[in-house]
VOSE-259569 format. One line per 8 residues: number of its first residue (from 1); their letters; for each residue z, y negated, x negated of C-alpha. Coordinates in nm, 4 decimals. Layout:
REM VOSE-259569
NUM = A = Z/Y/X; ...
END
This chain:
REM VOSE-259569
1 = XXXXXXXX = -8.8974/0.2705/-2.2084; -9.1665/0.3971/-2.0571; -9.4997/0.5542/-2.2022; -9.6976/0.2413/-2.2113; -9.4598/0.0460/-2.3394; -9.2885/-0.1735/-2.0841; -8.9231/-0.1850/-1.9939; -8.8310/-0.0423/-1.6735
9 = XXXXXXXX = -8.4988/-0.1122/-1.5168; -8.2954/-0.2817/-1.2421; -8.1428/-0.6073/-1.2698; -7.8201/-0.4609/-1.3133; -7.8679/-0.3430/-1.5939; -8.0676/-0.5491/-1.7573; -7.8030/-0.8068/-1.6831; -7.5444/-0.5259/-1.8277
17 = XXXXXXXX = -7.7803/-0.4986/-2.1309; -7.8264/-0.8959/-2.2229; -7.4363/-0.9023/-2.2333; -7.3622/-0.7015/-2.4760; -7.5846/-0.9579/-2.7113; -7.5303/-1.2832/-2.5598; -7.2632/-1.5650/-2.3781; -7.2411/-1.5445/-2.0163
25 = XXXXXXXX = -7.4069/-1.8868/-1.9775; -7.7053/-1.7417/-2.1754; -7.7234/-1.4469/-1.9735; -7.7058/-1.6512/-1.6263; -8.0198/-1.8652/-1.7652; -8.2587/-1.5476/-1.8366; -8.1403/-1.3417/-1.5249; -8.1864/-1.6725/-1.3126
33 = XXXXXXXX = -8.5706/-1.6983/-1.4535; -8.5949/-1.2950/-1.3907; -8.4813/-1.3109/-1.0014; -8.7007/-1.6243/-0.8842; -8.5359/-1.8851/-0.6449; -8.1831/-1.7337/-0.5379; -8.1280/-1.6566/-0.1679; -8.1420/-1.3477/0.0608
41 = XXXXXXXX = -8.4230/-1.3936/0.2830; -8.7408/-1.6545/0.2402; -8.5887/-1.9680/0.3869; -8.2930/-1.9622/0.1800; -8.5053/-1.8712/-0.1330; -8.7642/-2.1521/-0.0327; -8.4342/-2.3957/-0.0244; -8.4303/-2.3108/-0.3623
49 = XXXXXXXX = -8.7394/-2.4147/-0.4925; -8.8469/-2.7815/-0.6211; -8.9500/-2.9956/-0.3346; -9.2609/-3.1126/-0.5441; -9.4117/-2.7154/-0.6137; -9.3216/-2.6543/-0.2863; -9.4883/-2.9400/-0.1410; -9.7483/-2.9030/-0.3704
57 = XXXXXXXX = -9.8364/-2.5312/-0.2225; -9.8046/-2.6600/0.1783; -10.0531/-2.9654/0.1477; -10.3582/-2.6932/0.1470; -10.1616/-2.4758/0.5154; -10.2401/-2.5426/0.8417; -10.0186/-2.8448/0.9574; -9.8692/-2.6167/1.2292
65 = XXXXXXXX = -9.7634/-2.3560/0.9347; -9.5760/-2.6321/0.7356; -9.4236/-2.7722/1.0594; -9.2838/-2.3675/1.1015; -9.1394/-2.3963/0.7337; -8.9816/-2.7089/0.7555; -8.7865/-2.6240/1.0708; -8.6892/-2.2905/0.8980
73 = XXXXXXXX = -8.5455/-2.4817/0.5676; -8.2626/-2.6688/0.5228; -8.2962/-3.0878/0.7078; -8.2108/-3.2264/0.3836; -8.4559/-3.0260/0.1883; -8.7387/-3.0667/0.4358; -8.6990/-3.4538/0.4314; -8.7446/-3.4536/0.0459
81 = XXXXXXXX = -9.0546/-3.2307/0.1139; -9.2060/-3.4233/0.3465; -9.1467/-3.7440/0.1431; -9.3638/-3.5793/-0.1531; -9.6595/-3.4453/0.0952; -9.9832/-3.6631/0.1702; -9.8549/-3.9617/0.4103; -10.1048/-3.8418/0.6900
89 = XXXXXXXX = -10.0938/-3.4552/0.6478; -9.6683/-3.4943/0.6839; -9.7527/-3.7265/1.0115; -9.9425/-3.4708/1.1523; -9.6626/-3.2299/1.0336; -9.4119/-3.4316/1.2041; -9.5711/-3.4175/1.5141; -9.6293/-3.0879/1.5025
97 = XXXXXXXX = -9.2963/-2.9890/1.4889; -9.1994/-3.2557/1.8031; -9.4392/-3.0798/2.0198; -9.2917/-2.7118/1.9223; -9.1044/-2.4675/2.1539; -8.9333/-2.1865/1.9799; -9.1710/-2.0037/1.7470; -9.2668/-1.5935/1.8235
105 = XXXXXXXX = -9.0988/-1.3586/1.5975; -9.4192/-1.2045/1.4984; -9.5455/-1.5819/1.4157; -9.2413/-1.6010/1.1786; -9.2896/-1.2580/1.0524; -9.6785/-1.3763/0.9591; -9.6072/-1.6597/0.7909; -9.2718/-1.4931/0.6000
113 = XXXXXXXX = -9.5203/-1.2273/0.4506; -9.7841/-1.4979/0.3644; -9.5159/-1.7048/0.1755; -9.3679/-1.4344/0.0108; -9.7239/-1.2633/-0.1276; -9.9374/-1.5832/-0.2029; -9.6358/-1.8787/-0.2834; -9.3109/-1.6952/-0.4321
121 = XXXXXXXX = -9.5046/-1.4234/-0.6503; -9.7296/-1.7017/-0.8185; -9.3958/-1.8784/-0.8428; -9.2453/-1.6113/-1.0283; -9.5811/-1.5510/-1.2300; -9.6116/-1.9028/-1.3322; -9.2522/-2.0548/-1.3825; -9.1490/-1.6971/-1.6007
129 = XXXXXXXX = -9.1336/-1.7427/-1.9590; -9.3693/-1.5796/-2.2150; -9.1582/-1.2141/-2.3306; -9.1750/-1.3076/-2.6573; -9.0069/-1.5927/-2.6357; -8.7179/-1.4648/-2.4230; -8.6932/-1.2086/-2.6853; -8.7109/-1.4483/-3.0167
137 = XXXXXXXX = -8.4155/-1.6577/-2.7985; -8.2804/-1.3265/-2.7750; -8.2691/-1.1860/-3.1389; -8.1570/-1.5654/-3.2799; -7.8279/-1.4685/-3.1481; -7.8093/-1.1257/-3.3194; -7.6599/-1.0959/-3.6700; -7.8877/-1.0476/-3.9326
145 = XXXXXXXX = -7.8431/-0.6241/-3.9667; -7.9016/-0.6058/-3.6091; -8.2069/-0.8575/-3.5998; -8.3742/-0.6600/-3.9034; -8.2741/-0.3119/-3.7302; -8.4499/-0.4548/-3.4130; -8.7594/-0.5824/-3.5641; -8.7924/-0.2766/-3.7833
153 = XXXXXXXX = -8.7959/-0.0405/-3.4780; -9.0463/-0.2634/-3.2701; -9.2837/-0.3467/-3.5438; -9.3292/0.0382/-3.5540; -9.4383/0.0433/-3.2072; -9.5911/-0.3063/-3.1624; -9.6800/-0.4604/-3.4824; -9.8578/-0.7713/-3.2848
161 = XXXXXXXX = -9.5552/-0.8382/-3.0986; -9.3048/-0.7935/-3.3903; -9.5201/-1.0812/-3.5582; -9.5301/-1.3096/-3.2914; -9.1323/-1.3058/-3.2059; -9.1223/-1.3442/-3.5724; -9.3122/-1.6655/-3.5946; -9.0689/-1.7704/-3.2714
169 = XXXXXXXX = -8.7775/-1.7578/-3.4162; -8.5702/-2.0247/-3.5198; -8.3846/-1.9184/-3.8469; -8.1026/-2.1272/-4.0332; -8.3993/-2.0764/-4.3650; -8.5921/-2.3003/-4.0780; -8.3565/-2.6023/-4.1627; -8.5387/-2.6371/-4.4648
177 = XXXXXXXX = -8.7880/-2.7987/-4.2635; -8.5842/-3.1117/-4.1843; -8.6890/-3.4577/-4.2425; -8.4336/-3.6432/-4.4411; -8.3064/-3.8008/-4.1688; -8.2442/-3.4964/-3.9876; -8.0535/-3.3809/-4.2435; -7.8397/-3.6890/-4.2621
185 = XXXXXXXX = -7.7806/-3.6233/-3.9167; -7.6743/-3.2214/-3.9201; -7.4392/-3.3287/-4.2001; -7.2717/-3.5769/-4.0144; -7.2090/-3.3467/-3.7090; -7.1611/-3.0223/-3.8830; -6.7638/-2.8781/-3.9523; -6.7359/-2.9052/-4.3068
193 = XXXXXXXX = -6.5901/-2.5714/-4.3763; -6.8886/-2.3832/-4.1660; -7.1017/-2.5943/-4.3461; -6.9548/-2.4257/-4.6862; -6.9590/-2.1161/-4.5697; -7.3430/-2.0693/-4.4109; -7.4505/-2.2339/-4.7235; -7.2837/-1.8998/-4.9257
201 = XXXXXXXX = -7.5348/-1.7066/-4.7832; -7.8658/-1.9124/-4.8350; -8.1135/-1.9130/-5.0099; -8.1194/-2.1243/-5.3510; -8.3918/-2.3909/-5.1863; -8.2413/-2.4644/-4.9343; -7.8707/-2.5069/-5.0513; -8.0500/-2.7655/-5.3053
209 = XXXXXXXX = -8.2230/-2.9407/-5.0061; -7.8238/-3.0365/-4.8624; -7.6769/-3.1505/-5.2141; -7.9362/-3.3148/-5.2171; -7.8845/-3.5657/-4.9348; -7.5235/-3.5778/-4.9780; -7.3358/-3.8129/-5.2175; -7.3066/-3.7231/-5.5947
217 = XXXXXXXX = -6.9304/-3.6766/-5.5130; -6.9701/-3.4603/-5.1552; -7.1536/-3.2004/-5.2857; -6.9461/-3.1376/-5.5973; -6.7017/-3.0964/-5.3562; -6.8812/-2.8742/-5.1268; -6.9613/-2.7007/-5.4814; -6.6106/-2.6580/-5.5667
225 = XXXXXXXX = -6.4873/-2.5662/-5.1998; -6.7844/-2.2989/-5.2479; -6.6732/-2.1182/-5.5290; -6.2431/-2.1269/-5.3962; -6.4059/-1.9179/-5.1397; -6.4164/-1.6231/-5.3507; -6.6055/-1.3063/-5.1511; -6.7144/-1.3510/-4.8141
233 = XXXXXXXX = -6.8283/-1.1092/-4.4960; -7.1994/-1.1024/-4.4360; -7.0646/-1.1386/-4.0758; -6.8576/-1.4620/-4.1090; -7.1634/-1.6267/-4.2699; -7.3875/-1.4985/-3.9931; -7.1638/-1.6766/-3.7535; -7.1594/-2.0152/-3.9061
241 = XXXXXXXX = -7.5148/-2.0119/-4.0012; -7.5614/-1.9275/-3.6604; -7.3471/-2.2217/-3.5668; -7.5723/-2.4663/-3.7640; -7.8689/-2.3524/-3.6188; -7.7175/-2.3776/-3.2249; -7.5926/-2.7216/-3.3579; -7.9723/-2.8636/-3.4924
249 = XXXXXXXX = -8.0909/-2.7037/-3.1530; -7.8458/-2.9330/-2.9731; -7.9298/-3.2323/-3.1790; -8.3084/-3.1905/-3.1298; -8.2319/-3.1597/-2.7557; -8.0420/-3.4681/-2.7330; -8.3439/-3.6434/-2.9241; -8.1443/-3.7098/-3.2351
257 = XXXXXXXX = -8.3562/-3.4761/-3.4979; -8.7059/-3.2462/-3.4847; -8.7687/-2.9344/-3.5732; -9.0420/-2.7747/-3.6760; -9.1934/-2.4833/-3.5716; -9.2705/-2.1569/-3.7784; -9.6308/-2.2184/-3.7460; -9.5987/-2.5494/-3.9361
265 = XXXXXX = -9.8681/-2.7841/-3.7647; -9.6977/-2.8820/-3.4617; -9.3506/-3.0600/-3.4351; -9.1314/-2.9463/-3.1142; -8.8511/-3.0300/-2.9848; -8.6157/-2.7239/-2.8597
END
Protein backbone atom coordinates (compact mmCIF):
# COMPACT_ATOMS: atom_id res chain seq x y z
CA UNK A 1 0.00 0.00 0.00
CA UNK A 2 1.54 2.87 -0.73
CA UNK A 3 1.59 6.36 1.13
CA UNK A 4 -1.28 7.88 -0.66
CA UNK A 5 -3.29 5.22 -0.52
CA UNK A 6 -3.45 3.26 -3.74
CA UNK A 7 -2.58 -0.35 -4.32
CA UNK A 8 0.49 -1.01 -6.13
CA UNK A 9 1.22 -4.37 -7.60
CA UNK A 10 1.61 -6.57 -10.69
CA UNK A 11 -1.02 -8.55 -12.16
CA UNK A 12 0.35 -11.54 -10.78
CA UNK A 13 -0.30 -10.95 -7.83
CA UNK A 14 -3.16 -9.30 -7.74
CA UNK A 15 -4.52 -12.27 -9.61
CA UNK A 16 -2.69 -14.46 -6.69
CA UNK A 17 -4.46 -12.13 -4.18
CA UNK A 18 -8.29 -12.26 -5.64
CA UNK A 19 -7.90 -16.13 -5.34
CA UNK A 20 -7.51 -16.62 -2.16
CA UNK A 21 -11.21 -14.83 -1.77
CA UNK A 22 -12.97 -15.80 -4.79
CA UNK A 23 -13.93 -18.81 -7.69
CA UNK A 24 -11.72 -18.94 -10.56
CA UNK A 25 -14.52 -17.77 -12.89
CA UNK A 26 -14.81 -14.65 -10.63
CA UNK A 27 -11.29 -14.02 -10.69
CA UNK A 28 -11.02 -14.42 -14.69
CA UNK A 29 -13.95 -11.64 -14.93
CA UNK A 30 -12.04 -8.84 -12.73
CA UNK A 31 -8.46 -9.66 -14.11
CA UNK A 32 -10.06 -9.64 -17.73
CA UNK A 33 -11.54 -5.90 -16.95
CA UNK A 34 -7.91 -5.07 -15.26
CA UNK A 35 -5.73 -6.15 -18.50
CA UNK A 36 -7.93 -4.40 -21.35
CA UNK A 37 -8.53 -6.36 -24.68
CA UNK A 38 -6.24 -9.62 -24.50
CA UNK A 39 -3.48 -9.99 -27.11
CA UNK A 40 0.31 -9.38 -27.31
CA UNK A 41 0.81 -6.62 -29.59
CA UNK A 42 -1.97 -3.85 -30.88
CA UNK A 43 -3.54 -5.78 -33.74
CA UNK A 44 -4.26 -8.73 -31.80
CA UNK A 45 -5.53 -6.56 -28.83
CA UNK A 46 -7.61 -4.38 -31.39
CA UNK A 47 -9.14 -7.99 -32.59
CA UNK A 48 -10.32 -7.96 -29.31
CA UNK A 49 -12.29 -5.08 -29.00
CA UNK A 50 -16.16 -4.55 -30.03
CA UNK A 51 -16.45 -3.79 -33.66
CA UNK A 52 -18.97 -0.91 -32.77
CA UNK A 53 -16.29 1.13 -30.09
CA UNK A 54 -13.85 0.38 -32.42
CA UNK A 55 -15.60 1.65 -35.31
CA UNK A 56 -16.91 4.24 -33.37
CA UNK A 57 -13.15 5.66 -32.60
CA UNK A 58 -11.93 5.24 -36.62
CA UNK A 59 -14.93 7.26 -38.21
CA UNK A 60 -13.09 10.66 -36.90
CA UNK A 61 -9.00 9.09 -38.63
CA UNK A 62 -7.83 9.83 -41.76
CA UNK A 63 -9.39 7.23 -44.25
CA UNK A 64 -5.81 6.12 -45.15
CA UNK A 65 -5.17 5.39 -41.19
CA UNK A 66 -8.31 3.11 -40.95
CA UNK A 67 -7.46 1.46 -44.31
CA UNK A 68 -3.73 0.66 -42.33
CA UNK A 69 -5.83 -0.88 -39.34
CA UNK A 70 -8.07 -2.88 -41.15
CA UNK A 71 -5.37 -4.63 -43.18
CA UNK A 72 -3.47 -5.15 -39.83
CA UNK A 73 -6.69 -6.90 -38.05
CA UNK A 74 -8.12 -9.98 -38.53
CA UNK A 75 -10.57 -10.21 -42.41
CA UNK A 76 -13.40 -11.31 -40.43
CA UNK A 77 -13.16 -8.63 -37.86
CA UNK A 78 -12.48 -5.85 -40.32
CA UNK A 79 -15.63 -6.79 -42.40
CA UNK A 80 -17.83 -6.40 -39.22
CA UNK A 81 -16.02 -3.01 -38.76
CA UNK A 82 -16.50 -1.74 -41.85
CA UNK A 83 -20.19 -2.82 -41.90
CA UNK A 84 -20.76 -0.49 -38.67
CA UNK A 85 -18.66 2.67 -40.18
CA UNK A 86 -20.44 5.58 -42.22
CA UNK A 87 -21.39 3.93 -45.78
CA UNK A 88 -19.17 6.62 -47.60
CA UNK A 89 -16.22 7.05 -45.10
CA UNK A 90 -15.79 2.79 -45.34
CA UNK A 91 -15.98 3.35 -49.41
CA UNK A 92 -13.34 5.62 -49.28
CA UNK A 93 -11.67 3.17 -46.78
CA UNK A 94 -12.06 0.43 -49.15
CA UNK A 95 -10.42 2.08 -51.75
CA UNK A 96 -7.85 3.13 -49.87
CA UNK A 97 -6.69 -0.03 -49.00
CA UNK A 98 -7.01 -1.31 -53.02
CA UNK A 99 -4.66 1.35 -54.00
CA UNK A 100 -2.00 0.39 -51.06
CA UNK A 101 1.54 -1.07 -51.51
CA UNK A 102 3.09 -2.40 -48.40
CA UNK A 103 3.00 0.17 -45.61
CA UNK A 104 6.67 1.72 -44.04
CA UNK A 105 7.55 0.35 -40.75
CA UNK A 106 7.86 3.72 -39.28
CA UNK A 107 4.14 4.42 -40.77
CA UNK A 108 3.05 1.34 -38.71
CA UNK A 109 5.10 2.28 -35.79
CA UNK A 110 3.11 5.95 -35.92
CA UNK A 111 -0.06 4.81 -36.05
CA UNK A 112 0.67 1.69 -33.32
CA UNK A 113 1.71 4.51 -30.77
CA UNK A 114 -1.33 6.72 -31.72
CA UNK A 115 -3.74 3.73 -31.13
CA UNK A 116 -2.25 2.63 -28.17
CA UNK A 117 -2.06 6.37 -26.30
CA UNK A 118 -5.38 8.01 -27.58
CA UNK A 119 -7.87 4.59 -28.35
CA UNK A 120 -6.78 1.61 -25.89
CA UNK A 121 -6.01 3.88 -22.70
CA UNK A 122 -9.52 5.68 -22.99
CA UNK A 123 -10.68 2.12 -23.55
CA UNK A 124 -9.32 0.98 -20.44
CA UNK A 125 -10.38 4.35 -18.64
CA UNK A 126 -13.88 4.14 -19.76
CA UNK A 127 -14.94 0.35 -19.95
CA UNK A 128 -13.09 -0.20 -16.09
CA UNK A 129 -15.44 -0.48 -13.36
CA UNK A 130 -15.83 2.04 -10.48
CA UNK A 131 -13.20 0.45 -7.37
CA UNK A 132 -15.81 0.43 -5.18
CA UNK A 133 -17.81 -1.64 -6.83
CA UNK A 134 -15.21 -4.28 -7.70
CA UNK A 135 -14.54 -4.20 -4.09
CA UNK A 136 -18.37 -4.43 -2.67
CA UNK A 137 -18.50 -7.61 -5.45
CA UNK A 138 -15.48 -8.47 -3.73
CA UNK A 139 -16.33 -8.45 0.08
CA UNK A 140 -20.09 -10.12 -0.78
CA UNK A 141 -18.14 -13.22 -1.12
CA UNK A 142 -16.26 -12.95 2.21
CA UNK A 143 -17.77 -14.44 5.38
CA UNK A 144 -19.13 -12.17 7.68
CA UNK A 145 -15.78 -12.01 10.34
CA UNK A 146 -13.72 -11.35 7.43
CA UNK A 147 -16.12 -8.68 5.76
CA UNK A 148 -16.40 -6.80 9.27
CA UNK A 149 -12.46 -7.26 9.82
CA UNK A 150 -12.09 -5.67 6.28
CA UNK A 151 -14.37 -2.81 6.63
CA UNK A 152 -13.12 -2.09 10.12
CA UNK A 153 -9.49 -1.67 8.89
CA UNK A 154 -10.48 0.53 5.77
CA UNK A 155 -12.99 2.71 7.43
CA UNK A 156 -9.95 3.71 9.61
CA UNK A 157 -8.12 4.86 6.69
CA UNK A 158 -10.93 5.88 4.29
CA UNK A 159 -14.09 6.48 6.03
CA UNK A 160 -15.77 7.84 2.56
CA UNK A 161 -14.90 4.78 0.84
CA UNK A 162 -15.83 2.31 3.67
CA UNK A 163 -19.40 4.01 3.33
CA UNK A 164 -19.81 3.83 -0.15
CA UNK A 165 -18.79 -0.09 -0.59
CA UNK A 166 -21.13 -0.31 2.25
CA UNK A 167 -24.14 1.11 0.54
CA UNK A 168 -22.89 -1.39 -2.57
CA UNK A 169 -23.22 -4.28 -1.11
CA UNK A 170 -25.72 -6.73 -1.59
CA UNK A 171 -26.43 -8.47 1.83
CA UNK A 172 -28.83 -11.59 2.41
CA UNK A 173 -30.63 -8.64 5.25
CA UNK A 174 -31.12 -7.00 1.51
CA UNK A 175 -33.77 -9.78 0.69
CA UNK A 176 -35.97 -8.07 2.89
CA UNK A 177 -36.50 -5.80 0.16
CA UNK A 178 -38.36 -8.25 -2.09
CA UNK A 179 -41.66 -7.71 -3.59
CA UNK A 180 -43.96 -10.54 -2.80
CA UNK A 181 -43.58 -11.97 -5.85
CA UNK A 182 -39.99 -12.13 -5.64
CA UNK A 183 -40.23 -13.89 -2.75
CA UNK A 184 -42.58 -16.45 -4.16
CA UNK A 185 -40.05 -16.88 -6.63
CA UNK A 186 -36.63 -17.36 -4.31
CA UNK A 187 -38.77 -19.89 -2.42
CA UNK A 188 -39.56 -21.87 -5.23
CA UNK A 189 -35.89 -22.11 -6.45
CA UNK A 190 -34.14 -22.15 -3.18
CA UNK A 191 -32.83 -25.89 -1.55
CA UNK A 192 -34.99 -26.27 1.26
CA UNK A 193 -32.45 -27.25 3.78
CA UNK A 194 -30.12 -23.99 2.88
CA UNK A 195 -33.12 -22.22 3.07
CA UNK A 196 -33.44 -23.49 6.92
CA UNK A 197 -30.26 -22.99 7.67
CA UNK A 198 -29.48 -19.09 6.36
CA UNK A 199 -32.71 -18.32 7.97
CA UNK A 200 -30.88 -19.53 11.61
CA UNK A 201 -28.82 -16.74 11.33
CA UNK A 202 -31.22 -13.77 10.41
CA UNK A 203 -32.52 -11.35 11.70
CA UNK A 204 -36.16 -11.65 13.36
CA UNK A 205 -37.78 -9.31 10.34
CA UNK A 206 -36.79 -10.85 7.94
CA UNK A 207 -37.31 -14.60 8.91
CA UNK A 208 -41.08 -13.24 9.48
CA UNK A 209 -41.07 -11.73 5.91
CA UNK A 210 -40.55 -15.79 4.45
CA UNK A 211 -43.26 -17.46 6.83
CA UNK A 212 -44.95 -15.13 5.78
CA UNK A 213 -45.37 -15.95 2.08
CA UNK A 214 -45.25 -19.55 2.61
CA UNK A 215 -48.28 -21.78 3.42
CA UNK A 216 -49.60 -22.01 7.07
CA UNK A 217 -48.29 -25.65 6.89
CA UNK A 218 -44.57 -24.89 5.09
CA UNK A 219 -43.40 -22.73 7.49
CA UNK A 220 -44.35 -24.75 10.56
CA UNK A 221 -42.36 -27.06 8.94
CA UNK A 222 -39.49 -24.93 8.15
CA UNK A 223 -40.14 -23.95 12.00
CA UNK A 224 -39.81 -27.38 13.17
CA UNK A 225 -36.86 -28.41 10.71
CA UNK A 226 -35.31 -25.09 12.40
CA UNK A 227 -35.25 -25.99 15.81
CA UNK A 228 -34.04 -30.23 14.93
CA UNK A 229 -31.10 -28.28 13.85
CA UNK A 230 -29.87 -27.79 17.23
CA UNK A 231 -26.40 -25.44 17.20
CA UNK A 232 -25.03 -24.36 14.08
CA UNK A 233 -21.42 -22.84 12.71
CA UNK A 234 -21.50 -19.15 12.01
CA UNK A 235 -19.62 -20.47 8.90
CA UNK A 236 -22.20 -22.98 7.52
CA UNK A 237 -24.84 -20.22 7.75
CA UNK A 238 -22.53 -17.77 6.01
CA UNK A 239 -22.37 -20.19 3.18
CA UNK A 240 -25.99 -20.74 2.58
CA UNK A 241 -26.95 -17.24 3.16
CA UNK A 242 -24.42 -16.60 0.77
CA UNK A 243 -26.04 -19.12 -1.50
CA UNK A 244 -29.43 -17.27 -1.36
CA UNK A 245 -28.07 -14.15 -2.13
CA UNK A 246 -25.89 -15.62 -5.44
CA UNK A 247 -29.30 -17.36 -6.16
CA UNK A 248 -31.69 -13.83 -6.07
CA UNK A 249 -28.64 -12.37 -8.08
CA UNK A 250 -29.21 -15.09 -10.69
CA UNK A 251 -32.92 -14.72 -10.69
CA UNK A 252 -32.79 -10.90 -11.11
CA UNK A 253 -30.36 -11.55 -14.00
CA UNK A 254 -32.52 -13.87 -15.77
CA UNK A 255 -35.41 -11.16 -15.35
CA UNK A 256 -37.43 -13.28 -13.00
CA UNK A 257 -37.24 -10.90 -9.66
CA UNK A 258 -35.73 -7.11 -8.73
CA UNK A 259 -33.74 -6.06 -6.31
CA UNK A 260 -33.35 -3.15 -4.75
CA UNK A 261 -30.57 -1.22 -4.10
CA UNK A 262 -29.14 -0.03 -0.63
CA UNK A 263 -29.93 3.45 -1.47
CA UNK A 264 -33.66 2.63 -1.70
CA UNK A 265 -34.98 5.00 -4.60
CA UNK A 266 -33.88 3.22 -7.54
CA UNK A 267 -34.75 -0.46 -8.52
CA UNK A 268 -31.75 -2.41 -10.42
CA UNK A 269 -31.36 -5.28 -11.78
CA UNK A 270 -27.85 -7.15 -10.97
Amino acid sequence: VSTVGSLNGSFETTEKLLARILPPDRVNVIMDEIRGPAGRTMWDKLGNVNEVVLAAYLKNEYPQTVAVVLQKIKPEHAARVLGVLPEDFAMEVVMRMLRMESVQKEILDKVEQTLRIEFMNNLARTSRRDSHETIADIFNFLDRQAESRFLAALEERNRDSAERIRALMFTFEDLNKLDPGGVQTLLRNVDKDKLGLALKGASDSLRDMFFSNMSERAAKILREDMEAMGPVRLRDVDEAQMAMVNLAKDLAEAGEILLSDNKGDDELIY
